[in-house]
VMD Tcl script that draws the C-alpha trace (Angstrom):
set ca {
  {135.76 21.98 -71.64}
  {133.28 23.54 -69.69}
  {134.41 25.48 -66.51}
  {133.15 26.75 -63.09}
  {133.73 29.18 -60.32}
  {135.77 28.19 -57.72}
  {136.09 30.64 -54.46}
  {139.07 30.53 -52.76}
  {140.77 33.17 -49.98}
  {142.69 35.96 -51.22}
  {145.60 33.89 -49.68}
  {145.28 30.69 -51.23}
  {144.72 32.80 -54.45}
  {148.31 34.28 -54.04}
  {149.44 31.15 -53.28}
  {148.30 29.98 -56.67}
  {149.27 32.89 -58.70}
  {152.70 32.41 -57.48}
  {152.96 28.67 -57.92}
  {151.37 28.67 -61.29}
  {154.39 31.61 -62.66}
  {156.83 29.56 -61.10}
  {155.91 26.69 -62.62}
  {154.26 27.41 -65.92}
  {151.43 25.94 -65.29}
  {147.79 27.63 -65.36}
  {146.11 27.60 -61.83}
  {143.50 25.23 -63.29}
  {146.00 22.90 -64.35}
  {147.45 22.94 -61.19}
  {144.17 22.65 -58.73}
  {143.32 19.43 -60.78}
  {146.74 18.05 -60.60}
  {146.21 18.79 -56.49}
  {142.50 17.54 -56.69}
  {143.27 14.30 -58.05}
  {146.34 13.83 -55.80}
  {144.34 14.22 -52.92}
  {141.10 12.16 -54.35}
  {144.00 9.42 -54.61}
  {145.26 10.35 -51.17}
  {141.85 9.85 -49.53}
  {141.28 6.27 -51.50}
  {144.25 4.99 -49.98}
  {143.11 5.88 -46.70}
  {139.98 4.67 -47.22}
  {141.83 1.74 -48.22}
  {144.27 1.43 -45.27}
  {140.91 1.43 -42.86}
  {139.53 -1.14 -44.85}
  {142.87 -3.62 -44.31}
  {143.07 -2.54 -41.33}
  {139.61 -3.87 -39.93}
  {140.08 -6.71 -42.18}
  {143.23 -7.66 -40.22}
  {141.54 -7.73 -36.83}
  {139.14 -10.42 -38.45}
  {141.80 -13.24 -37.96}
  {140.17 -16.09 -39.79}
  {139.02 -13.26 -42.92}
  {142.37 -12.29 -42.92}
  {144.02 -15.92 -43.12}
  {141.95 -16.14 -45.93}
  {143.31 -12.32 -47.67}
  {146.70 -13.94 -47.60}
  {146.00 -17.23 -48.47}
  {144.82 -15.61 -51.58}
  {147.57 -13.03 -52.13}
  {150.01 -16.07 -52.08}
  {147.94 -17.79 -55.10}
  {147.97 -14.53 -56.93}
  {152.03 -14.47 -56.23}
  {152.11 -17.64 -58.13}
  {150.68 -16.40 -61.17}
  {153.71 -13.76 -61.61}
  {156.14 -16.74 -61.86}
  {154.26 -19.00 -64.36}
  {155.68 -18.39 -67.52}
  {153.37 -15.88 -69.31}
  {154.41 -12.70 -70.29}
  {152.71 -9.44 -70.18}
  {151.99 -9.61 -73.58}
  {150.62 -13.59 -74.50}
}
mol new
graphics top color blue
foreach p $ca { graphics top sphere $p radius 0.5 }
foreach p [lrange $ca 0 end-1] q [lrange $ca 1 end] { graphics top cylinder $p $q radius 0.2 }
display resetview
């Protein structure tokens, strides 16, 4: 795997070096475990905003739960996960 150069303050560098002993983890492994959580973080807020303007769009939004109740009946019609 090819790597880079990340600069970080001397603090967040102790930071690191501290969680990565206590943990056993390297402080690569750990800053991608953290990137990823917050790349997940932000695409729920992203997602949140979107619902969000969705809902004050009455008739749009009618039609997000109309659909979300024919997707509901799918989970009750017999097939398992693995037909």
């Amino acid at each position: 795997m090819k790597t880079q150069v990340v600069r970080v303050s001397s603090e967040t560098h102790s930071k690191l070096k501290a969680m990565a002993s206590a943990s056993g983890k390297t402080i690569g492994e750990m800053l991608a475990k953290a990137v990823e959580s917050y790349r997940r973080e932000l695409l729920l807020e992203d997602t949140n905003e979107a619902f969000s303007k969705l809902k004050e769009q009455g008739d749009l939004w009618k039609g997000e739960l109309v659909e979300r109740e024919e997707w509901e009946g799918t989970l009750s019609d017999g097939q398992s996960d693995h037909e």
